[in-house]
C-alpha positions as CSV (number, residue, x, y, z in Angstrom):
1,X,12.0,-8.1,7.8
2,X,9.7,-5.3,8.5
3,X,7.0,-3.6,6.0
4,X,8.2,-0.5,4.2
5,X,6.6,1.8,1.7
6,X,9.4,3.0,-0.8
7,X,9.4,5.7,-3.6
8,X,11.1,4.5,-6.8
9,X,10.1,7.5,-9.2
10,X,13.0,7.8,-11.2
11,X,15.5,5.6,-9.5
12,X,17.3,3.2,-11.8
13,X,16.5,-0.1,-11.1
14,X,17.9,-3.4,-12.8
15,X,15.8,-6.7,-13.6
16,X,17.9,-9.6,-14.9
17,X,15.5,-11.6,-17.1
18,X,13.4,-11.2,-19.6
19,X,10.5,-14.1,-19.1
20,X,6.8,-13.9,-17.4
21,X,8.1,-13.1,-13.6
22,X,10.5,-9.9,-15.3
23,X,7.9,-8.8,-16.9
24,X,5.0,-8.6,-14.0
25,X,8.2,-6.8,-11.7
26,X,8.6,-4.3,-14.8
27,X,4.7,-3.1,-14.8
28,X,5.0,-2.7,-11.4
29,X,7.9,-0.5,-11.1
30,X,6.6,1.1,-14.3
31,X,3.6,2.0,-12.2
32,X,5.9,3.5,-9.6
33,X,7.7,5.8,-12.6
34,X,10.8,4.0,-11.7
35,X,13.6,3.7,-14.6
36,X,13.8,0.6,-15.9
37,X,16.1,-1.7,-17.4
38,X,16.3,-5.2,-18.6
39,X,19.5,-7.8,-18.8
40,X,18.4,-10.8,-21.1
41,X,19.4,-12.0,-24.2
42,X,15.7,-12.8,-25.1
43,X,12.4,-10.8,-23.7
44,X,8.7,-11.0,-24.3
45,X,6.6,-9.1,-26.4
46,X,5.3,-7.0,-23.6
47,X,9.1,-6.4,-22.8
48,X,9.7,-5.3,-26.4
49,X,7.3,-3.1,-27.0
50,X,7.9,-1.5,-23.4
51,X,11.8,-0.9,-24.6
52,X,10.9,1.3,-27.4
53,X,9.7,3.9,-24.3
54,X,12.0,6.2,-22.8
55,X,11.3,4.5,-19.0
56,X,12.8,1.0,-20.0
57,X,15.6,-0.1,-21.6
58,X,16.6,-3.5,-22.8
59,X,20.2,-4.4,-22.5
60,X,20.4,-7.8,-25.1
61,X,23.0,-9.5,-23.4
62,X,23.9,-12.3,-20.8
63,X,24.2,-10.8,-17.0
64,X,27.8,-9.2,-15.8
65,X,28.1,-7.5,-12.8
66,X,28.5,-4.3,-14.3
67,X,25.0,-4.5,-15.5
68,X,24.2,-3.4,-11.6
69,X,26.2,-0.2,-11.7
70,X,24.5,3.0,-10.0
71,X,21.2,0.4,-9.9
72,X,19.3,1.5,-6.5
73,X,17.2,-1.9,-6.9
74,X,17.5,-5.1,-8.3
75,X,15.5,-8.2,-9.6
76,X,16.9,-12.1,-10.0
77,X,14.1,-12.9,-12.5
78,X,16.3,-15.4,-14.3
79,X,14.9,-19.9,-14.9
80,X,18.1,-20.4,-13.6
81,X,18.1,-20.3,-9.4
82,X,22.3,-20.3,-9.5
83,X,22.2,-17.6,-11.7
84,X,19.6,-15.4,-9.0
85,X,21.6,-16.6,-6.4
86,X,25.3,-15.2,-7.9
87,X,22.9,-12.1,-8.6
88,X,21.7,-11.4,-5.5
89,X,25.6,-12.0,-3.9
90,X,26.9,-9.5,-6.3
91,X,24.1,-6.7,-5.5
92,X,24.5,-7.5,-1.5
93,X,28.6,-6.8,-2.1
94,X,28.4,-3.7,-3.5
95,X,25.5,-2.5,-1.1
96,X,21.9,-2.6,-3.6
97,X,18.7,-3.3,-2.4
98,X,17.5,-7.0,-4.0
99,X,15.3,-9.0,-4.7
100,X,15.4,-12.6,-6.3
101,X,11.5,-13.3,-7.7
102,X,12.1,-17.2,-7.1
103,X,13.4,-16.8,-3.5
104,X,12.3,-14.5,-1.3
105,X,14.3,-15.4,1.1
106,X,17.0,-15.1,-0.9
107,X,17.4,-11.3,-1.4
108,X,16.6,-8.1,1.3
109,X,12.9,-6.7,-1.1
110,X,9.8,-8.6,-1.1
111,X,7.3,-7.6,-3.2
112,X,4.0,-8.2,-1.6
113,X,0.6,-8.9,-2.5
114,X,-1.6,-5.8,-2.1
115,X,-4.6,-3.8,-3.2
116,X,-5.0,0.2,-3.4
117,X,-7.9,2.3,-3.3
118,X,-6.1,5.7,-3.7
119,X,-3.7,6.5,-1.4
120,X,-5.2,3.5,0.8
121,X,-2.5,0.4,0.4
122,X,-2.9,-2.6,2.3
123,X,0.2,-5.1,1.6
124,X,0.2,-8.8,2.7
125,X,3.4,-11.3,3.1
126,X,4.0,-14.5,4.2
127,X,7.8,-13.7,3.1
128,X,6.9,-16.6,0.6
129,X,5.8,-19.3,3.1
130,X,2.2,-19.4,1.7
131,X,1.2,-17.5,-1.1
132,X,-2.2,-18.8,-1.1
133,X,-2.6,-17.7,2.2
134,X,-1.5,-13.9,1.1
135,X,-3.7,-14.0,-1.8
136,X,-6.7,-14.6,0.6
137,X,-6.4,-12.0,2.9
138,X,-6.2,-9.6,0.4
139,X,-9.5,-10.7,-1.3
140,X,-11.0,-10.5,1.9
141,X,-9.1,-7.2,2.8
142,X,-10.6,-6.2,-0.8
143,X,-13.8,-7.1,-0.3
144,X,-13.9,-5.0,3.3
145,X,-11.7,-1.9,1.7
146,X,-13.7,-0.5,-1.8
147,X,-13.8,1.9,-3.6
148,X,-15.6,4.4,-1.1
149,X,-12.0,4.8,0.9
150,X,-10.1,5.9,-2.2
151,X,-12.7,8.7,-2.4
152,X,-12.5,9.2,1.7
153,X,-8.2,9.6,1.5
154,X,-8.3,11.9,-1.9
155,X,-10.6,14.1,0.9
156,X,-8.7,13.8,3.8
157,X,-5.4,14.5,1.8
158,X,-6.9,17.8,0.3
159,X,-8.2,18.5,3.7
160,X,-5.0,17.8,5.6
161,X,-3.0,20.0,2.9
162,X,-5.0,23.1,3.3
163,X,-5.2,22.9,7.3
164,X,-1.2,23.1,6.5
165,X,-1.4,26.0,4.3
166,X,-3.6,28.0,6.0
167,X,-3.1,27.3,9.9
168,X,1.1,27.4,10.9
169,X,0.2,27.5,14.7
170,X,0.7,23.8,15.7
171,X,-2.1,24.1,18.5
172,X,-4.7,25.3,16.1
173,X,-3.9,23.2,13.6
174,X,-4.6,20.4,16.1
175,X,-7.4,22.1,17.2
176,X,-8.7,21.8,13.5
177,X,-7.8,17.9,12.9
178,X,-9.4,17.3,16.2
179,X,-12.8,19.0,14.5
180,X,-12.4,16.6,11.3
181,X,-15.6,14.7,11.1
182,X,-15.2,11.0,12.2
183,X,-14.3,8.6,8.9
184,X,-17.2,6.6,9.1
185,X,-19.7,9.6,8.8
186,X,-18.2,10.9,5.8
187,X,-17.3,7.2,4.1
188,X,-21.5,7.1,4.3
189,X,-21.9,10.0,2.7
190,X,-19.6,8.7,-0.2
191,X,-21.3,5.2,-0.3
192,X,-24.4,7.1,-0.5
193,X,-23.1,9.1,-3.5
194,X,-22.8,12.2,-1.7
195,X,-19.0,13.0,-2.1
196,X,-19.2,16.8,-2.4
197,X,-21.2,16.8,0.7
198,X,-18.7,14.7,2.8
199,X,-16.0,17.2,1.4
200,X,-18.0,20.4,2.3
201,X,-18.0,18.2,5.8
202,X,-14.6,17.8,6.0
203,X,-13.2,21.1,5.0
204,X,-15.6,22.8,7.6
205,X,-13.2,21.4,10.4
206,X,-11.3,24.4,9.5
207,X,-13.6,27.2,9.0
């Protein structure tokens, strides 16, 4: 496998199951503005009260292969491992991305451990060998990575976006990337509480 970063904003995606796992894989695509819907006879409460939106839907029944159709994405989050495996053969047939949440292996998506500080995400996977493991290196990645760089990419976004507005020759917009002040002097600034100050820094790359 290798690491992507996928958008799922408004792309239908399927989770068969309705228990603890379905519902942690449901917050996270809901985070992602993905459209959501559920295949179980029987959901919890968080589940429930997350149907009566518009971005998830709860389908009451026992899982058919029809459940899948136009689905871009979807999640074995059934207790039964037979069940996610008949899941996952039916997605890889007709050609859906998968991912069985007892299996890794199992399916072609892992979800990975990560944090985010802005537009900063740092993902970790063992591809289910050692979760422990995973969970470690992102408290340690956590405790390197804090809050500061969330401020320093919201910055260097803004920055980025206007050297494309306002510079279309390709040399001189170089030329003004090249005069972006080095991350480390602007993430003191921020640490120091100075974040207008690093952003008056930044933007003056292009002046």
């Amino acid at each position: 496998m290798i690491p992507l970063l996928i958008s799922l904003s408004d792309k239908r995606c399927i989770i068969i199951g309705g228990g603890a796992i379905a519902t942690r894989r449901m917050r996270c695509l809901l985070n992602e503005n993905a459209q959501v819907t559920i295949v179980s006879p029987e959901v919890t409460p968080a589940i429930k009260d997350a149907s009566k939106t518009s971005q998830v839907t709860w389908i009451q029944e026992r899982y058919n292969e029809t459940h899948t159709d136009g689905a871009f994405l979807v999640i074995a989050a059934t207790n039964s491992s037979d069940v996610n495996r008949g899941i996952m053969r039916d997605a890889k047939r007709r050609g859906i991305l998968c991912n069985d949440a007892g299996d890794a292996e199992e399916g072609d998506v892992i979800f990975p451990g990560f944090i985010q500080k802005g537009d900063l995400i740092i993902s970790v996977s063992t591809q289910g060998a050692s979760p422990s493991i995973a969970k470690d290196i992102l408290h340690q990645m956590d405790a390197v990575y804090g809050e500061e760089y969330g401020a320093l990419m919201t910055i260097l976004r803004d920055v980025r976006n206007e050297i494309k507005l306002k510079i279309s020759d390709p040399h001189e917009r170089k030329n003004a990337l090249n005069r972006l002040a080095k991350e480390d002097v602007l993430l003191e600034m921020i640490r120091k509480g100075r974040v207008e100050e690093a952003r008056q820094t930044a933007f003056s790359c292009i002046w």
